[in-house]
C-alpha positions as CSV (number, residue, x, y, z in Angstrom):
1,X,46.9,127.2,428.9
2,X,48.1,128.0,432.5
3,X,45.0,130.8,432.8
4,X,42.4,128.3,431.2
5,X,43.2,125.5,433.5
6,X,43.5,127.9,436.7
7,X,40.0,129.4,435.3
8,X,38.3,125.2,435.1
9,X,39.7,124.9,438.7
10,X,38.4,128.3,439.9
11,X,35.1,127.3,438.8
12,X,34.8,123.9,440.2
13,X,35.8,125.7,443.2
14,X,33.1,127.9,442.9
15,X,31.0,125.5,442.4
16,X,31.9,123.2,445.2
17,X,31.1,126.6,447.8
18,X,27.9,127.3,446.7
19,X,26.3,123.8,446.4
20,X,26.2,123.5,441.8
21,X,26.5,119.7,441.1
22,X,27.5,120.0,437.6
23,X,27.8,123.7,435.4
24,X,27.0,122.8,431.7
25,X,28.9,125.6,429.3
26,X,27.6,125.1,425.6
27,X,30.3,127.1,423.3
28,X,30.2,130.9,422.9
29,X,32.4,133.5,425.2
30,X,31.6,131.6,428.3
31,X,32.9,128.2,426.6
32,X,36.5,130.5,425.2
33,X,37.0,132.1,428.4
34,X,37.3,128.8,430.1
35,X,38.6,126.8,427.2
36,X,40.3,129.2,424.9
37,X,38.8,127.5,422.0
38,X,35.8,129.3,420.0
39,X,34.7,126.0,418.5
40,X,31.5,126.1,416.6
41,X,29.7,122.4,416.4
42,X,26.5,123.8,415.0
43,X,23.0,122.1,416.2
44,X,25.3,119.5,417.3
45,X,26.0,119.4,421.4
46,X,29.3,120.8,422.3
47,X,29.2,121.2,425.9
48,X,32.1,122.2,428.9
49,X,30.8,119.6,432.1
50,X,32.3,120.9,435.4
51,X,31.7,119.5,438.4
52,X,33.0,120.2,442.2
53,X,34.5,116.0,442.2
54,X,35.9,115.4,438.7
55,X,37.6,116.6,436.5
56,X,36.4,119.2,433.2
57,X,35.4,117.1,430.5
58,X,34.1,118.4,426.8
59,X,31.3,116.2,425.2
60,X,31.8,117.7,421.4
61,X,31.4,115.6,418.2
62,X,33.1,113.4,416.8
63,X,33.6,116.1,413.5
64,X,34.7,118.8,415.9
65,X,36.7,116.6,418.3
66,X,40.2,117.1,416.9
67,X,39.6,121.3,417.2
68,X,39.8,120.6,420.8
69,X,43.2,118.9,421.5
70,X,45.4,120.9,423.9
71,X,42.7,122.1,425.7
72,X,42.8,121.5,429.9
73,X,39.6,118.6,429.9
74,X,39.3,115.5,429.0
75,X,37.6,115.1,425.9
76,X,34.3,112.9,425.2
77,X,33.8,112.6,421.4
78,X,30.1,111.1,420.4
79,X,28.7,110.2,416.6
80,X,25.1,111.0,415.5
81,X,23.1,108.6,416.8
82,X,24.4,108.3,420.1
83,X,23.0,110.9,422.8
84,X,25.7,113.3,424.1
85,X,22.9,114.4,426.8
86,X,23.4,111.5,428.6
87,X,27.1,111.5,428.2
88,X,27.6,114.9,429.7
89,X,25.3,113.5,432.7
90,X,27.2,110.6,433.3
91,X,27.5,109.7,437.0
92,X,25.9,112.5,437.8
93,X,22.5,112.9,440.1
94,X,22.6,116.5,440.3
95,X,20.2,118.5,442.5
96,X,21.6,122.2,441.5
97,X,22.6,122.4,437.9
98,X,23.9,126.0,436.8
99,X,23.6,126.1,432.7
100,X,25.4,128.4,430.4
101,X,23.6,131.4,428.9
102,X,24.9,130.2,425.0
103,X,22.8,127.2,425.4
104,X,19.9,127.0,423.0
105,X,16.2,125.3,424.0
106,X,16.8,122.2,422.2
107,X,19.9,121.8,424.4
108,X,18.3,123.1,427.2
109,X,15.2,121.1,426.7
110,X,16.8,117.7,426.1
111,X,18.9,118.3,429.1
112,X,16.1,118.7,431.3
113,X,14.8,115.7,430.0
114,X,17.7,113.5,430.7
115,X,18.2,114.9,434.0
116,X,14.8,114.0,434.7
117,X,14.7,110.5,433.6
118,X,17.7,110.6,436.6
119,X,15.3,111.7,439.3
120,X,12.3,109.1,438.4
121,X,15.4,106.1,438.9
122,X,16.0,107.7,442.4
123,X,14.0,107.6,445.4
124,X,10.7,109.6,445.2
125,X,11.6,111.9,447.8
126,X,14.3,113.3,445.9
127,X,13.2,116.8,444.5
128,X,13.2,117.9,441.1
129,X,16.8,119.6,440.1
130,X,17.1,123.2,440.8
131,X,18.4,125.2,437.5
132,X,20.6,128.6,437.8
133,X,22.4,130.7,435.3
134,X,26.0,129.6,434.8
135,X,26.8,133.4,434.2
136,X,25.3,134.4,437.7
137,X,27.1,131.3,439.5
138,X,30.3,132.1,438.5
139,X,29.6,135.7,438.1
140,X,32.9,136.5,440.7
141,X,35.2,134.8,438.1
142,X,33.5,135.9,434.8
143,X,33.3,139.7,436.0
144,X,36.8,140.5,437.5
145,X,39.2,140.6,434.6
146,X,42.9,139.5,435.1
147,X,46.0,142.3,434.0
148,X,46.1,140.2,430.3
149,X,42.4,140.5,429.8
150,X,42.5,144.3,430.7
151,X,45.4,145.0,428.3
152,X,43.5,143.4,425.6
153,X,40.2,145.8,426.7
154,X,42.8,149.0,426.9
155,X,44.2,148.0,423.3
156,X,40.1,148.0,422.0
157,X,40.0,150.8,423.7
158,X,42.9,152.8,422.0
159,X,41.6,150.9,418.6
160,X,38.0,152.7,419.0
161,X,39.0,156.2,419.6
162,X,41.5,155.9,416.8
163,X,38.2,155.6,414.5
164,X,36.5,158.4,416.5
165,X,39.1,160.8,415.8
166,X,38.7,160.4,412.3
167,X,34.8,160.8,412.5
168,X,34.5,164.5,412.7
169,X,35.7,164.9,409.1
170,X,33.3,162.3,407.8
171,X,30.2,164.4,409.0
172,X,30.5,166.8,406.1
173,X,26.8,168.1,405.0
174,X,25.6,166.6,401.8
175,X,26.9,163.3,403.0
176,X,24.6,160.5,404.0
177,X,24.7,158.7,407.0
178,X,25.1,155.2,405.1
179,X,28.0,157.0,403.4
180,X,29.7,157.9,406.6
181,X,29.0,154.0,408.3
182,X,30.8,152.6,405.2
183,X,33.5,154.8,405.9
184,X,33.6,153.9,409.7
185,X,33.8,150.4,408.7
186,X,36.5,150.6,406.8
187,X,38.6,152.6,409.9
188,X,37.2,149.9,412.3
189,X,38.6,147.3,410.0
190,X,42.0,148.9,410.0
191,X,42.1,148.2,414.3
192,X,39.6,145.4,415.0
193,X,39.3,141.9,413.0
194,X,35.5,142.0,412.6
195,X,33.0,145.4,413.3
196,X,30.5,144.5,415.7
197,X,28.2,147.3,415.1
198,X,28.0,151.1,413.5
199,X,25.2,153.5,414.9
200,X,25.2,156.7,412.9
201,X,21.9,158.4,413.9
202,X,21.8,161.9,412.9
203,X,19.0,164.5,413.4
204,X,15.5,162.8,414.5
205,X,17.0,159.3,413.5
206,X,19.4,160.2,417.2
207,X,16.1,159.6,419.1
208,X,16.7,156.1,418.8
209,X,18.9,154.5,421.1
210,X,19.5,151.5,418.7
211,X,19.0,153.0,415.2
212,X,22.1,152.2,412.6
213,X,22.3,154.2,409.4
214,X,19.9,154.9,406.5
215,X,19.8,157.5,403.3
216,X,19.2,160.7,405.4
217,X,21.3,163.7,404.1
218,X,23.3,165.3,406.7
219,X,22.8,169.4,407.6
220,X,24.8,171.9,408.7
221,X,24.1,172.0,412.8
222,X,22.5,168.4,413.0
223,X,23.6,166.7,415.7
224,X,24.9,163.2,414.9
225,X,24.9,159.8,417.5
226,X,27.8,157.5,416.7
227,X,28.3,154.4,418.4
228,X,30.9,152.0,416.7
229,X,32.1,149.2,418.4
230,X,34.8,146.1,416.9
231,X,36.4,142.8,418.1
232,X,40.0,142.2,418.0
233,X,42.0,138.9,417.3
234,X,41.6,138.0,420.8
235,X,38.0,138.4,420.7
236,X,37.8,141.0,423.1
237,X,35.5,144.1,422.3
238,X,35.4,147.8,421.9
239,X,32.4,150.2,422.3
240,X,32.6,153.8,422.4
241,X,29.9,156.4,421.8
242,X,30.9,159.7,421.5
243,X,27.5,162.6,419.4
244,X,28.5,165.2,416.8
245,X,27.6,167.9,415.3
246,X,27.7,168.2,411.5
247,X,29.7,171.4,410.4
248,X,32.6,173.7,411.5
249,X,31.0,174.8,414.7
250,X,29.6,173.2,417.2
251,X,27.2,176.1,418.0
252,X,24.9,175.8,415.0
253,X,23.4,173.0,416.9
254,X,20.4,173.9,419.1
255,X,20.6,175.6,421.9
256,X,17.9,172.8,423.6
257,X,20.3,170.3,422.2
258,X,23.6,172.1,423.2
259,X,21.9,172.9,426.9
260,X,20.9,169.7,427.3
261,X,24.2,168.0,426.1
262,X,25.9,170.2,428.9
263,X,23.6,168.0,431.7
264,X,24.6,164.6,430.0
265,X,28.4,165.2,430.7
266,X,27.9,165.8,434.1
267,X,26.0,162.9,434.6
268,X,28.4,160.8,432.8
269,X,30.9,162.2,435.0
270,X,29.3,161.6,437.9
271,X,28.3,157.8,436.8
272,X,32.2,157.5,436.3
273,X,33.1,158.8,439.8
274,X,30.9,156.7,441.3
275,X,32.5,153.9,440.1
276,X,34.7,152.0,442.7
277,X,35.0,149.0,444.5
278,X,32.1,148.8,447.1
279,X,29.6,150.4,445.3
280,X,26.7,148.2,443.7
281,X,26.2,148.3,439.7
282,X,22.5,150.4,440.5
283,X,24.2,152.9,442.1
284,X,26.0,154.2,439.5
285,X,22.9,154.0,437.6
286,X,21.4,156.3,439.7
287,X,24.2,158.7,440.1
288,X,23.8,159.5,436.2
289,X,20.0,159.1,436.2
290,X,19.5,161.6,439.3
291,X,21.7,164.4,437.6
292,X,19.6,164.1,434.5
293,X,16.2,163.6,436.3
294,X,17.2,166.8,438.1
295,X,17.7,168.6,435.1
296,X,14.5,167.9,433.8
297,X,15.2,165.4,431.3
298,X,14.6,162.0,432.7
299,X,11.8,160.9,430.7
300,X,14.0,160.9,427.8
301,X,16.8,158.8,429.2
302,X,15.5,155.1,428.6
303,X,18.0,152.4,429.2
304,X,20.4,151.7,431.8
305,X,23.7,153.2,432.2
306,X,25.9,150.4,430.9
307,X,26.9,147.1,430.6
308,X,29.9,145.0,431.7
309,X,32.7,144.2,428.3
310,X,35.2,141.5,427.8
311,X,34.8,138.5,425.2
312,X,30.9,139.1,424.8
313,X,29.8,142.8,424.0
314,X,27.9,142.6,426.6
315,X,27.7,140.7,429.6
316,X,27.8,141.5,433.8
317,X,27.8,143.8,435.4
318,X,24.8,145.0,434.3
319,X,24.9,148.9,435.3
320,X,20.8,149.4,436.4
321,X,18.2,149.8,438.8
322,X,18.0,146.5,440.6
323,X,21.3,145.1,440.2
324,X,22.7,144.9,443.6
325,X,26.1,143.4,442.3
326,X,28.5,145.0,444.7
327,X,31.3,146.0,442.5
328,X,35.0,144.7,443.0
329,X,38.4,145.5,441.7
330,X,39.1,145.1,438.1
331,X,35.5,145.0,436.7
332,X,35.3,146.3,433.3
333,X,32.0,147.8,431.9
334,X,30.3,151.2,430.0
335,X,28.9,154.1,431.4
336,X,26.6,155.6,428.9
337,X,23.8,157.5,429.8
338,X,21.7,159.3,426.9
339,X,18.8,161.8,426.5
340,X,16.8,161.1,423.5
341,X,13.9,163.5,422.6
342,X,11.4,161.2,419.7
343,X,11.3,163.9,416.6
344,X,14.5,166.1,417.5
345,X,17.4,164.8,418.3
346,X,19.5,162.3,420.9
347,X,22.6,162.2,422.2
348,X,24.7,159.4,424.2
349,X,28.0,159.3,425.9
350,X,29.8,156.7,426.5
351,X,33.2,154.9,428.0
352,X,34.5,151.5,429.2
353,X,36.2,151.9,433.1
354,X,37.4,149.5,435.1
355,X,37.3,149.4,438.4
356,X,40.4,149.9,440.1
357,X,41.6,149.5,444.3
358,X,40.3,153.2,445.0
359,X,38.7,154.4,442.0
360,X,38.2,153.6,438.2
361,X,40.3,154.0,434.7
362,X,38.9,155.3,431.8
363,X,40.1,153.2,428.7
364,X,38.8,155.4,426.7
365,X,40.2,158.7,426.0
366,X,38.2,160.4,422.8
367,X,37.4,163.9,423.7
368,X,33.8,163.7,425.6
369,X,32.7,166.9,424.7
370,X,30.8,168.2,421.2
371,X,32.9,168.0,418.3
């Protein structure tokens, strides 16, 4: 309860520097990171109101109000028929409002609405209310993970490439790839509370960055994409990709594949080298892209390199092209750059780092290369 409350009063801090009246946090990963409660209300408004001059308060229902006690806000309970728009709101006349990224359009919406019955009672030179994401406002707190949060991504971690070292006996030809996901499941379930996802792409069906599994029957030489990711008790996440090739020996697999598999590692390499404080999120992007372009194959690598981790899957830092987000100490996120060639094959590699005071960590320690 200690980290919750010194997170509310980070954020109204926050807040307070860079001019947000009031930050409205429906529930989700935003709403647990604050809170530490995962409560689900539904249609129904459940909403975290910081603002720089009061303290947090929770509008929730009156059915999902007793969920809440312990938590570090005051709590607002509200019955249907009353509106819990206007109660969030009250005393408020905000000009910057920064909204959570797990609020739906009808919140959203209904929101705007009351805020805007606020201007029309004001004087008519007030302007319209500015809105921002609350994700990108606080972005300095929600990115920078504390020692207990990193443990918890170091323990998914160790969880994930548990099940990837049991994955190379799994891809046995003859075998389909839905029978290998239903075994993955079971090993994720063995390490994580719930499985997030299971990608086993194999042959042509690789070529697809966000294929799962179907009925093909696995060959000798075919190489294999698995991407497998879980969430623990705490609710923090694993995602590790590591591509296979079905068989004994590696070296039935292509030589196209194999040579080309040779240029993804160094550029995964060099994505994870580049990661340090200092260094903005597209610049890693374009350490892996640039070894790959330079290779020949970057028409075939078609997403960015990665994606920050913690309580959602994904969330910033956002490792792309654009993203100037200078990184900072203790950020946690993937580096996974891929090649995928549409009819052949593809092939992904991935790790979670965090950034440490010089350098990074890889949390994940599955072997990198083809198995």
């Amino acid at each position: 309860m200690t980290d919750y409350a010194s997170r509310l009063s980070r954020s109204r801090a926050i807040a307070a520097a860079k001019g947000i009246d009031i930050l409205l946090v429906g529930t989700g990963a935003e709403f647990a990171y604050l809170t530490g409660s995962w409560v689900s209300s539904h249609e129904r408004l459940t909403c975290l109101v910081i603002r720089p001059d009061a303290e947090p308060v929770i509008v929730a229902p009156s059915t999902d109000i007793e969920s809440l006690h312990g938590v570090a806000a005051q709590l607002v309970g509200w019955s249907d028929g009353q509106d819990p728009y206007a109660l969030a709101l009250e005393g408020a006349r905000p000009a910057t409002v920064a909204l959570g990224s797990s609020l739906t359009a009808d919140h959203v919406l209904r929101f705007q609405s009351a805020i805007g019955n606020l201007e029309a009672s004001t004087a008519k030179e007030q302007h319209p209310a500015k809105y921002v994401l609350a994700t990108e406002a606080l972005a300095e707190l929600f990115t920078r993970k504390d020692p207990d949060e990193v443990a918890e991504l170091r323990t998914a971690a160790a969880a994930i490439d548990a099940v990837h070292a049991e994955v190379p006996r799994l891809l046995q030809p003859g075998r389909t790839e839905a029978d290998v996901a239903a075994d993955v499941r079971e090993l994720i379930l063995r390490e994580h509370r719930e499985v997030d996802f299971i990608i086993v792409g194999s042959g042509p069906n690789g070529a697809n960055p966000h294929y799962d599994f179907g009925d093909r029957v696995l060959a000798a030489g075919d190489p294999v994409v698995v991407d497998i990711g879980g969430t623990l008790p705490s609710g923090y996440h694993s995602d590790c990709t590591r591509t296979y090739v079905v068989g004994a020996d590696p070296a039935a697999a292509p030589a196209e594949f194999r040579e080309a598999y040779a240029v993804l590692e160094k550029a995964q390499a060099a994505g994870r080298a580049a990661a340090r404080p200092g260094t903005t999120a597209q610049e890693i992007d374009r350490a892996t892209r640039s070894v790959i372009d330079d290779a020949g194959w970057g028409e075939f690598f078609t997403h960015r390199t990665g994606h920050g981790i913690g309580l959602s899957t994904h969330e910033e830092p956002f490792i792309m092209e654009g993203n100037e987000l200078e990184l900072a100490e203790s950020m946690a996120f993937s580096i996974e750059p891929g090649i995928y060639v549409p009819g052949k094959w593809g092939m992904r590699l991935e790790d979670i780092v965090v950034t440490t005071e010089s350098g990074y960590e890889s949390l994940n320690q599955a072997p990198r290369g083809l198995r």
